[in-house]
C-alpha positions as CSV (number, residue, x, y, z in Angstrom):
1,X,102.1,10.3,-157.8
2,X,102.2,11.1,-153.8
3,X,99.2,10.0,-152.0
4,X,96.8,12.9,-151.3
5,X,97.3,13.9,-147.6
6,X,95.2,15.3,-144.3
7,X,96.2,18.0,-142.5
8,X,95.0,18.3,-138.8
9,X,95.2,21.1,-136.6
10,X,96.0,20.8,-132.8
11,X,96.3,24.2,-130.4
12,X,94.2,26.3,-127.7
13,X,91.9,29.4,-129.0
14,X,94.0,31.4,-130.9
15,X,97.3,29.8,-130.9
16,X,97.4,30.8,-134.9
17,X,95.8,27.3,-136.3
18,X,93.9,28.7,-138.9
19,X,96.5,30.9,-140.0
20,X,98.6,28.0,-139.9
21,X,95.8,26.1,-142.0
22,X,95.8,29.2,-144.5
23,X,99.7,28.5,-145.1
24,X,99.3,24.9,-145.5
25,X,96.8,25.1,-147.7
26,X,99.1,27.2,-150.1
27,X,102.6,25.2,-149.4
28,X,100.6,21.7,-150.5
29,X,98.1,22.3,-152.9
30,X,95.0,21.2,-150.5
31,X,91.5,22.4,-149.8
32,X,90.7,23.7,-146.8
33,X,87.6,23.4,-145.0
34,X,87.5,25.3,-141.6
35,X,85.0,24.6,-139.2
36,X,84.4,28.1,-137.6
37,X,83.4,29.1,-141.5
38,X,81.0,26.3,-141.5
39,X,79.7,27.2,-138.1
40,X,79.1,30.9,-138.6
41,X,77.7,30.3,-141.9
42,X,74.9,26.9,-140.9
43,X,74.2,27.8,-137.1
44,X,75.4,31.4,-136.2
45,X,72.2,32.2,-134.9
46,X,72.1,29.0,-133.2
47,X,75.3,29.1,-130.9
48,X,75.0,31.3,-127.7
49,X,77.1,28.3,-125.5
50,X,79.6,26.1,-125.5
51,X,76.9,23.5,-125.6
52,X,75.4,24.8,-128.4
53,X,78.9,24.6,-130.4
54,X,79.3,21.4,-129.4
55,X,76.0,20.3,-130.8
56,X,76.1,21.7,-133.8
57,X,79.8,20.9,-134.9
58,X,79.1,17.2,-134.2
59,X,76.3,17.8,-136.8
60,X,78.7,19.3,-139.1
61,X,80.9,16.7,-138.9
62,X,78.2,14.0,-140.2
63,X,78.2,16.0,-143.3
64,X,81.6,17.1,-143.6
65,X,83.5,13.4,-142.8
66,X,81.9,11.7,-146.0
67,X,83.2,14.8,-147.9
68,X,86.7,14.5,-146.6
69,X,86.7,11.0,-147.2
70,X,86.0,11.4,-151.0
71,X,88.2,14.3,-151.4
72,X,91.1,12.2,-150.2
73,X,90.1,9.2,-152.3
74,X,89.8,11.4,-155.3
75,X,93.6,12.4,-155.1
76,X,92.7,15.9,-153.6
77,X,95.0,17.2,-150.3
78,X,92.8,18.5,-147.1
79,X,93.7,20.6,-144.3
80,X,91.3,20.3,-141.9
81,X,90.8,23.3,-140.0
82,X,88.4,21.3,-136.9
83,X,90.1,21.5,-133.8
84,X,91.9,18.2,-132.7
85,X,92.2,19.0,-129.0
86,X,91.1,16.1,-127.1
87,X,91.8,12.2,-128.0
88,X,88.3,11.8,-129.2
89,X,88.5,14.9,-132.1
90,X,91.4,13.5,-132.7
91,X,90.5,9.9,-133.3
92,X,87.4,11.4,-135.6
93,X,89.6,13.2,-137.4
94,X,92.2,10.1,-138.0
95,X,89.4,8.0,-138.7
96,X,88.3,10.1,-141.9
97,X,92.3,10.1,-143.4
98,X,92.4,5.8,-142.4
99,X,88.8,5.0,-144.3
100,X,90.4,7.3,-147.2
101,X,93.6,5.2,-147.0
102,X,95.4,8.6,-147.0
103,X,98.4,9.6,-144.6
104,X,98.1,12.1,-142.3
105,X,99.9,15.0,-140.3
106,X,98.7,16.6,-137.4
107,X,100.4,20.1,-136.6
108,X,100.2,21.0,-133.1
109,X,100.7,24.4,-132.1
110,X,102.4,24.4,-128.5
111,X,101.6,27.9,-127.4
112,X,101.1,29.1,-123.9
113,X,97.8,30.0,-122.4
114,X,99.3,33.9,-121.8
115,X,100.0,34.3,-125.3
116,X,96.8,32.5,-126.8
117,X,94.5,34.7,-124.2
118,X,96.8,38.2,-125.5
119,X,95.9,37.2,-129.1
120,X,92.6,36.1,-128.6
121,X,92.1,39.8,-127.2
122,X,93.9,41.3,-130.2
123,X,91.5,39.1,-132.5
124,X,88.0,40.3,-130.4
125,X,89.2,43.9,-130.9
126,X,90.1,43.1,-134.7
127,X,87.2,41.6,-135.2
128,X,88.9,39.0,-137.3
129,X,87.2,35.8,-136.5
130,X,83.7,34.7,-136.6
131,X,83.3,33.9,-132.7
132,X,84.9,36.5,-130.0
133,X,85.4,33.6,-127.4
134,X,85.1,35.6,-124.2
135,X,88.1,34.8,-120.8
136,X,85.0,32.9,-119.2
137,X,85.1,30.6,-123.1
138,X,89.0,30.4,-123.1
139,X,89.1,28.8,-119.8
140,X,86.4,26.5,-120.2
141,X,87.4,25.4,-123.9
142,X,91.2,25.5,-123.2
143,X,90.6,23.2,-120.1
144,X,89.5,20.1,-122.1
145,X,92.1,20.5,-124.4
146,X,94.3,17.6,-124.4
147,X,98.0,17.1,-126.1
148,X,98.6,14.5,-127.7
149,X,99.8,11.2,-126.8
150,X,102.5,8.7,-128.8
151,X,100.0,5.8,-127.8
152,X,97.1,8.0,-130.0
153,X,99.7,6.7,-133.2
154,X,99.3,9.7,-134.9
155,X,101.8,11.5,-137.1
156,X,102.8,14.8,-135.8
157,X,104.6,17.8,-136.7
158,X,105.0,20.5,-133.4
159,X,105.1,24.2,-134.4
160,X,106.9,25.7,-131.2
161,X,106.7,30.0,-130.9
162,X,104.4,30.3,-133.9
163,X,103.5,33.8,-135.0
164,X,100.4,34.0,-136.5
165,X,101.7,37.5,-137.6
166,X,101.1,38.2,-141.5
167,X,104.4,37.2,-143.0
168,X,105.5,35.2,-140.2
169,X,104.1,31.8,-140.7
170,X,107.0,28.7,-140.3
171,X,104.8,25.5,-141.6
């Protein structure tokens, strides 16, 4: 029996990761837990800043690391849908699949900042996510993002000119 993997998700605001998460959840089996979900559900009255999500989503991960952990352990394949955009989320996030003993995979999106900021429009208009991240947020948020590095040792897959269109998804 394969080991039960983790599946991390690496890419600006709205370069299609939880799209991509949604597809990866069907092609391996695994549960998804996505942290925007979490968010909007525990604290949406809580986050008016940057700082505030920041706050809060290190709370979040106190509670959802242990579960990970177990879910792993117990045989069952993740894909975490936290954003892995700077060496320290991503050393979090690597620490949960190494305590589990469990491989890992981190898919990085490598889309450009034009695109991400057009779809990121598209999605405010939409109304299709729980937080419209204003241009002021994109730039902020998209300039600690960080790719990642072969020293990190982490196992990654790039997605290059991913569509989050429906019916376009290339996991």
């Amino acid at each position: 029996m394969a080991k039960p993997m983790l599946h991390l998700l690496c890419g600006k605001i709205a370069s299609g990761k939880s799209t991509l998460a949604n597809a990866l959840k069907t092609k391996h089996a695994a549960l998804l837990l996505t942290e925007d979900h979490w968010l909007s559900r525990l604290y949406a009255s809580q986050i008016h800043s940057v700082d505030d999500y920041v706050k809060l989503s290190r709370q979040l991960r106190d509670v959802i690391g242990p579960l990970v952990i177990d879910m792993l352990t117990a045989g069952v394949n993740v894909v975490l849908d936290f954003p892995a955009n700077t060496p320290a989320d991503r050393q979090w996030l690597r620490s949960l699949a190494d305590r589990a003993q469990a491989p890992h995979s981190l898919h990085v999106l490598n889309v450009d900042d034009e695109t991400c900021r057009a779809r990121l429009h598209l999605r405010n208009k939409r109304g299709e996510h729980e937080f419209a991240a204003t241009d002021a947020e994109f730039e902020l948020i998209t300039s600690y993002f960080r790719a990642p590095d072969k020293e990190e040792g982490l196992d990654v897959v790039v997605h290059r000119e991913f569509d989050p269109s429906p019916g376009k998804t290339q996991p």
